[in-house]
C-alpha positions as CSV (number, residue, x, y, z in Angstrom):
1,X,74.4,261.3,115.3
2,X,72.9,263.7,112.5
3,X,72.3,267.3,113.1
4,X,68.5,267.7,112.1
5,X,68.7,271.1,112.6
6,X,69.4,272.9,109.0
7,X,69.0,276.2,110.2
8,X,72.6,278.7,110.5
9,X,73.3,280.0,113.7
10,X,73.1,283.4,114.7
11,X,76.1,285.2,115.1
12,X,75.5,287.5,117.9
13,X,78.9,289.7,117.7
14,X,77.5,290.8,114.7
15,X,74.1,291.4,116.1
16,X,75.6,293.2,119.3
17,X,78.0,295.7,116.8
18,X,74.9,296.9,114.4
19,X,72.6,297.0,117.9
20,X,75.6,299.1,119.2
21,X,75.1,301.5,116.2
22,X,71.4,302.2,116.0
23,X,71.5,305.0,118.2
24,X,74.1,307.1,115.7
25,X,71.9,305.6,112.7
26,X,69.0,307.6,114.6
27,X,70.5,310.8,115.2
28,X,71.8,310.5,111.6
29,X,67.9,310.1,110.2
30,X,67.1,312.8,113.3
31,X,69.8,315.1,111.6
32,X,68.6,314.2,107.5
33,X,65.2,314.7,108.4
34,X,65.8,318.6,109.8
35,X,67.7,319.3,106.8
36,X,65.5,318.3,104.6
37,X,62.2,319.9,105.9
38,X,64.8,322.8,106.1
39,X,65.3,322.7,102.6
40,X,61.8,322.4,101.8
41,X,60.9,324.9,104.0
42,X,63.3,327.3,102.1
43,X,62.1,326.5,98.4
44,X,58.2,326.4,99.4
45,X,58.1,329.8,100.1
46,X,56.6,332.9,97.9
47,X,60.3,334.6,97.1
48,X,61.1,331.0,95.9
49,X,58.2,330.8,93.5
50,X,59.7,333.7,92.1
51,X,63.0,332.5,91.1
């Protein structure tokens, strides 16, 4: 019998590992996204014009 099916399977061990991650990816963007409105914070101000 022929496999009709073309389509690959899912691997879900690979799924499960980057699911696994997504909570240290958001406290990473949490953590970038501080930094940078820090930074901008720090270089939109009137001393900074200044310079």
């Amino acid at each position: 019998m022929k496999n009709t099916y073309n389509h690959p399977e899912l691997d879900f061990t690979r799924i499960s590992a980057l699911y696994a991650n997504t909570y240290i990816n958001y406290v990473g963007i949490a953590t970038s996204v501080f930094v940078f409105a820090f930074i901008i914070s720090q270089f939109s101000t009137v001393g900074a014009a200044y310079l």
